[in-house]
C-alpha positions as CSV (number, residue, x, y, z in Angstrom):
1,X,172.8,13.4,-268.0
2,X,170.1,13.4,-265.2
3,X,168.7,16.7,-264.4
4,X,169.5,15.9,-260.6
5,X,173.5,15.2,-261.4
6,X,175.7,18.2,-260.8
7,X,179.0,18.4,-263.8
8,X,181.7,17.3,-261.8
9,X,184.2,19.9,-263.0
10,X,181.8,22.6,-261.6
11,X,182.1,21.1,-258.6
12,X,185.9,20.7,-258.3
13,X,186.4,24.7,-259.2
14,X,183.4,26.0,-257.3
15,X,183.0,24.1,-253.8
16,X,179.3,25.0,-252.9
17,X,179.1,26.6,-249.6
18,X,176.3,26.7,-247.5
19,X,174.4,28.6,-244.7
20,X,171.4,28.3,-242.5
21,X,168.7,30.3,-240.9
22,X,166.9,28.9,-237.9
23,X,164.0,30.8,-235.5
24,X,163.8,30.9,-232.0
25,X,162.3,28.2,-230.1
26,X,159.1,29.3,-228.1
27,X,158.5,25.8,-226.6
28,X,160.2,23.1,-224.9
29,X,159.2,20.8,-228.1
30,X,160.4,23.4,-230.2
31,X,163.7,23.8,-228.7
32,X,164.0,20.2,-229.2
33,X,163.2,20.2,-233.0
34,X,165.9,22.9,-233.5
35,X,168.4,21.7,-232.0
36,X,168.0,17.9,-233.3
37,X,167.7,20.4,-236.8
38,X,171.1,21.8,-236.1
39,X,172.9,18.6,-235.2
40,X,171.9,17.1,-238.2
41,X,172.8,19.7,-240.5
42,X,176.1,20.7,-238.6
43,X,178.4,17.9,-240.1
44,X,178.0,19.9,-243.8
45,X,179.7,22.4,-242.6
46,X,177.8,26.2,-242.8
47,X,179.8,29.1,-243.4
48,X,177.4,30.3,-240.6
49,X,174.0,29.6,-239.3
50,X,171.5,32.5,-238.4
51,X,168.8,32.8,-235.7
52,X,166.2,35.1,-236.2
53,X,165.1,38.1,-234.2
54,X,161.2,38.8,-233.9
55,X,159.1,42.0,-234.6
56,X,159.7,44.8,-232.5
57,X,162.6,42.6,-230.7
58,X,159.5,40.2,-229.6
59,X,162.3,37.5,-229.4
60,X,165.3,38.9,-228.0
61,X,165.8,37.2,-225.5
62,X,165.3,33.6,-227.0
63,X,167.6,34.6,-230.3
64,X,170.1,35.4,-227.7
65,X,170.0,32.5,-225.8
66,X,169.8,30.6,-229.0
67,X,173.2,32.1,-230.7
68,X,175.1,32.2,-226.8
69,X,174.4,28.6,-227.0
70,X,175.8,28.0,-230.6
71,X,178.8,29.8,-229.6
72,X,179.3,27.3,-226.2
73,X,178.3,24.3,-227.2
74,X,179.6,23.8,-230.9
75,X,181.7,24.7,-233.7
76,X,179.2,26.8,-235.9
77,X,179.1,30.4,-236.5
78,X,176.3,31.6,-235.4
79,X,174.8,35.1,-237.2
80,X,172.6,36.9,-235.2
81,X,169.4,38.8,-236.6
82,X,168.8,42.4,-235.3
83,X,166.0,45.1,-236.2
84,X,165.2,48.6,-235.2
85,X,161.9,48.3,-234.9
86,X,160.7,49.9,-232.0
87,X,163.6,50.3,-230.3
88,X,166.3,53.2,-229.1
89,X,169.5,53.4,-230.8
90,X,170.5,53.3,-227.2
91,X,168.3,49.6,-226.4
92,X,169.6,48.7,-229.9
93,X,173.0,49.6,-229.2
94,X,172.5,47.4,-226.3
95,X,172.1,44.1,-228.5
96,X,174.3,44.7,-229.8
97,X,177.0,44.9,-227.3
98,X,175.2,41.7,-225.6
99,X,176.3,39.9,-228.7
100,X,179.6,40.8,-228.8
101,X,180.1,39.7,-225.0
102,X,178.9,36.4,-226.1
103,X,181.0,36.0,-228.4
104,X,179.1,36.8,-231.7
105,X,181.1,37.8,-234.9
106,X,178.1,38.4,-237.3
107,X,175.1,40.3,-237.6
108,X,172.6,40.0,-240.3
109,X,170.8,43.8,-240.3
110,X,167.2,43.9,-241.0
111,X,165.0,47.1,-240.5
112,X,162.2,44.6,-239.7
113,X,158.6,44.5,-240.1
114,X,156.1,47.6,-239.4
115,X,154.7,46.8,-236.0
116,X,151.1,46.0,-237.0
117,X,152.9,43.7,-239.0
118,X,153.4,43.0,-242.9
119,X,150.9,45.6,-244.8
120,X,150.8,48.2,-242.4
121,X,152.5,51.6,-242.4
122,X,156.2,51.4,-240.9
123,X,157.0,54.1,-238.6
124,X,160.8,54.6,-237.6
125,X,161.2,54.8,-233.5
126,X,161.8,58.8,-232.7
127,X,164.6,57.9,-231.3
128,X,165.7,54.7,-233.1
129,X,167.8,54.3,-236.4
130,X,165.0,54.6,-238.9
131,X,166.7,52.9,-241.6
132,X,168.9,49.6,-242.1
133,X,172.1,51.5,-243.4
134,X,171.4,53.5,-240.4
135,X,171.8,50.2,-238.1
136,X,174.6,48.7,-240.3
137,X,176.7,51.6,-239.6
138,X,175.9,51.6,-235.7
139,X,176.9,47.4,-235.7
140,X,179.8,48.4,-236.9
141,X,180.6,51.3,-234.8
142,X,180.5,48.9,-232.1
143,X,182.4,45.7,-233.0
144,X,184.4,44.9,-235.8
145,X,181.4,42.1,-236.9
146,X,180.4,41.0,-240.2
147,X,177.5,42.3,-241.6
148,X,174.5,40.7,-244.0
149,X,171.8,42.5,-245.4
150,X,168.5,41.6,-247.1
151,X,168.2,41.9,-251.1
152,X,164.8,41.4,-253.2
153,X,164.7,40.0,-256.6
154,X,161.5,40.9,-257.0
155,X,161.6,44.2,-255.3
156,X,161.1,45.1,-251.7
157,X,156.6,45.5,-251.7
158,X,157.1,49.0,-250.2
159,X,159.7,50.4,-252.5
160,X,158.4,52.6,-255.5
161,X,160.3,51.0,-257.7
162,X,163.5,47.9,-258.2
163,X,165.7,50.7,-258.8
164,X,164.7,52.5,-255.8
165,X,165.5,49.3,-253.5
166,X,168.9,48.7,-255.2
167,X,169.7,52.3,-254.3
168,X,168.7,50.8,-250.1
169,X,171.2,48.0,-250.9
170,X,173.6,50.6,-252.3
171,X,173.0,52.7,-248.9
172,X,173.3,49.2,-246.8
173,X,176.7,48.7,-249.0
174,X,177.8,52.2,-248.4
175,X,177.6,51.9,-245.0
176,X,179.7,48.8,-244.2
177,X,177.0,45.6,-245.6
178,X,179.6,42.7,-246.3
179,X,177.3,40.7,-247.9
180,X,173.9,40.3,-249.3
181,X,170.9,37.1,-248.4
182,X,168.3,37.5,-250.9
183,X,164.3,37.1,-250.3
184,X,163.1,33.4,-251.5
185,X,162.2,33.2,-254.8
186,X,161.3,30.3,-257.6
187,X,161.9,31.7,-260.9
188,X,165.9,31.7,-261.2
189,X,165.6,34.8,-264.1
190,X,164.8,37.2,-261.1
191,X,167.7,36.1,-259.7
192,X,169.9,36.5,-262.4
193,X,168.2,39.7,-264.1
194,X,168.5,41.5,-260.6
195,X,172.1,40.3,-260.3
196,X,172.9,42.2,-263.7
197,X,171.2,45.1,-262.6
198,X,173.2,45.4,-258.9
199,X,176.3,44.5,-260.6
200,X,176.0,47.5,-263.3
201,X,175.6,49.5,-260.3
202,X,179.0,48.9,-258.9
203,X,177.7,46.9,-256.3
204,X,180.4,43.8,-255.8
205,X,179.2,42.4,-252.5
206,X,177.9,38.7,-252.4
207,X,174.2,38.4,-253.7
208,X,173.9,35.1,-252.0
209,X,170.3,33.7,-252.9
210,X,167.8,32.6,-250.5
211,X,165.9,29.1,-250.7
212,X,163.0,27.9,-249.0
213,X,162.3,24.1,-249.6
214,X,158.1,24.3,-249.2
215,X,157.4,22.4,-246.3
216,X,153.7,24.0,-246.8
217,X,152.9,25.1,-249.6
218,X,149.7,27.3,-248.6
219,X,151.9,28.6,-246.1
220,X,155.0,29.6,-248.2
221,X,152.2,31.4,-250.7
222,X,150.4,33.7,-248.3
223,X,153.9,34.5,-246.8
224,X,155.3,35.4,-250.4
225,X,152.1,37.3,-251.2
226,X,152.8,39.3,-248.4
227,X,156.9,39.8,-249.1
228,X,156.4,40.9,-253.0
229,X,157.9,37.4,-254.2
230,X,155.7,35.2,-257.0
231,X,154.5,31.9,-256.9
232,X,155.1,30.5,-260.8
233,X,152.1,28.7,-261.8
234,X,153.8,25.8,-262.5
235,X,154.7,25.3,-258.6
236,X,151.3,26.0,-257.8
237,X,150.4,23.0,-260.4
238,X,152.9,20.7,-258.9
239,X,151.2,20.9,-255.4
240,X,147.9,21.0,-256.3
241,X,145.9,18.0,-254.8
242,X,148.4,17.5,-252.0
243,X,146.9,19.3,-248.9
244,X,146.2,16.0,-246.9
245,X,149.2,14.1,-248.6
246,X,152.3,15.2,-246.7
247,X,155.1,12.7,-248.3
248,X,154.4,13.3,-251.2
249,X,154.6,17.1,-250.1
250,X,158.2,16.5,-249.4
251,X,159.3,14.4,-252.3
252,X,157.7,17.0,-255.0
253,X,159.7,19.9,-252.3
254,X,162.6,18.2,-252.5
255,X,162.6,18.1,-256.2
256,X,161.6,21.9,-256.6
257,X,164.4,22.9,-254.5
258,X,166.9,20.5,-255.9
259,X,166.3,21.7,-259.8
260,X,166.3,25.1,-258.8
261,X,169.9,25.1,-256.7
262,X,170.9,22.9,-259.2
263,X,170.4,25.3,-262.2
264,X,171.7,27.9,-260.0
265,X,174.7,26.1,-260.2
266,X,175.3,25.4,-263.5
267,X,174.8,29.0,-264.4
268,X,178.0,30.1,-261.7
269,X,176.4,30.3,-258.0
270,X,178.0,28.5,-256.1
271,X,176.1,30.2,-252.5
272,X,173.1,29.4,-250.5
273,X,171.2,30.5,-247.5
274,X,168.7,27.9,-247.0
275,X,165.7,28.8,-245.1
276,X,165.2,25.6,-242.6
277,X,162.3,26.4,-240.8
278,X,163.8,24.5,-238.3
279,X,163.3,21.3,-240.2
280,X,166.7,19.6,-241.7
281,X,165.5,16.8,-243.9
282,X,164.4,18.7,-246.8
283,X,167.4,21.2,-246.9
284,X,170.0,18.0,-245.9
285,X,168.6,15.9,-248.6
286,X,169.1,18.7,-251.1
287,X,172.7,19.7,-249.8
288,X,172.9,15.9,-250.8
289,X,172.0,16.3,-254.4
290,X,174.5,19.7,-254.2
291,X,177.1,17.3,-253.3
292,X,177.4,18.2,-249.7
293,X,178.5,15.3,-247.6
294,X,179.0,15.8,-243.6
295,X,182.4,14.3,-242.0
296,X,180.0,11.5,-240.6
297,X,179.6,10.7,-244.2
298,X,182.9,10.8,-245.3
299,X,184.3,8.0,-242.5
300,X,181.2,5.6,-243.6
301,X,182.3,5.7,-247.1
């Protein structure tokens, strides 16, 4: 059987379901990008597509404007991204409220970067919630919304230990987290070995991993050397060479992504929170392989 064929009878038990995080457009030519991203990647049917929210709240107004309009102009849930990085409970609070009036169901709870950025110290605001179980438990204090969390494989890079950042998931759980978006990573044993370690902890929310198809690969490694995840050296292999040869870029991408979601799924996952980067081809062409076909699809065939 080909390695990019999924079994069949996995597929008629465990129907693969979807989401996808997008970014805030900063430019008219951005905002184009996204929303021709969204359009294409609509028809498979998300369980719910998340916008970002910039350090310190740096894009609050644009994730806003971004989820009001996914709740207006089409059928997608949209999940909004919220921090407490230098903010008030009270300006937090704030969002929060804002998101219910527009009509948003679904917060994913972050407690965002330090404010000199990835590296540097993080320092609660005096009069902010200094942790994410903290800002879980005001979400829901406000609205009856569903709540995601982050999760890290590979360990959070400021926690002392993996067993010190499962006890902040057990805190995010404890507090009202409905669900769990892992941090990217390319070896699937993290995945699974952290799983069996949450799981023996009593913790039964969805660990739902996160994929990132590389659309650079220089790019993807600096930002995982900065988020704690590694970079096999047989990716590294695959993409060495490439730097001035973007299609073929894609087509090695494509493959990465599509054996490793594809494994995933043999071994009993059947959820995925792609990380777009506001580009659809890569992460449409591997819902392909998944099986995913949009409604547009369906009526050709």
């Amino acid at each position: 059987m080909s390695p990019l064929t999924l079994r069949p009878s996995r597929q008629a038990s465990c129907p693969i379901k979807v989401s996808f995080e997008f970014f805030p457009p900063k430019t008219p030519e951005m905002e184009a990008t996204l929303w021709s991203s969204i359009e294409r990647l609509a028809p498979l049917q998300p369980q719910f597509v998340s916008v970002t929210y910039g350090a310190g709240g740096s894009t609050r107004e644009r994730t806003h404007a971004t989820v009001s309009r996914l709740v207006r102009e089409t059928h997608l849930n949209p999940a909004a991204h919220l921090t407490c990085v230098d903010a008030t409970k009270e300006e937090v609070d704030g969002v929060i409220s804002a998101y219910w009036e527009a009509g948003v169901r679904h917060v994913v709870a972050l407690r965002g970067d330090p404010v000199g950025g990835l590296g540097t110290a993080y320092a609660p605001h005096p009069q902010g919630y200094r942790r994410t179980c903290d800002l879980v438990r005001g979400i829901k204090a406000v609205g009856d919304f569903e709540v995601s969390v982050s999760a890290y494989p590979e360990k959070h890079p400021e926690a002392a230990s993996l067993e010190a950042d499962i006890d902040e998931l057990q805190a995010k759980v404890d507090c009202g987290a409905d669900r769990a978006i892992t941090q990217f990573f390319f070896d699937n044993e993290h995945y699974f070995r952290y799983l069996d370690r949450v799981r023996a902890r009593g913790i039964n929310i969805p660990i739902v991993p996160g994929i990132v198809p590389v659309q650079n690969f220089k790019q993807t490694a600096n930002f995982a050397a900065k988020t704690g995840a590694s970079i096999p050296a047989w990716l590294a292999a695959r993409f060495d060479g490439l730097d001035g040869d973007v299609e073929t870029r894609k087509l090695i991408a494509a493959a990465v992504a599509a054996e490793q979601v594809i494994d995933l799924v043999d071994r009993g996952v059947n959820e995925f929170h792609f990380y777009t980067m506001n580009r659809a081809d890569l992460v449409y062409a591997i819902c392909r392989l998944l099986g995913l076909r949009g409604q547009a699809d369906k009526v050709a065939a």
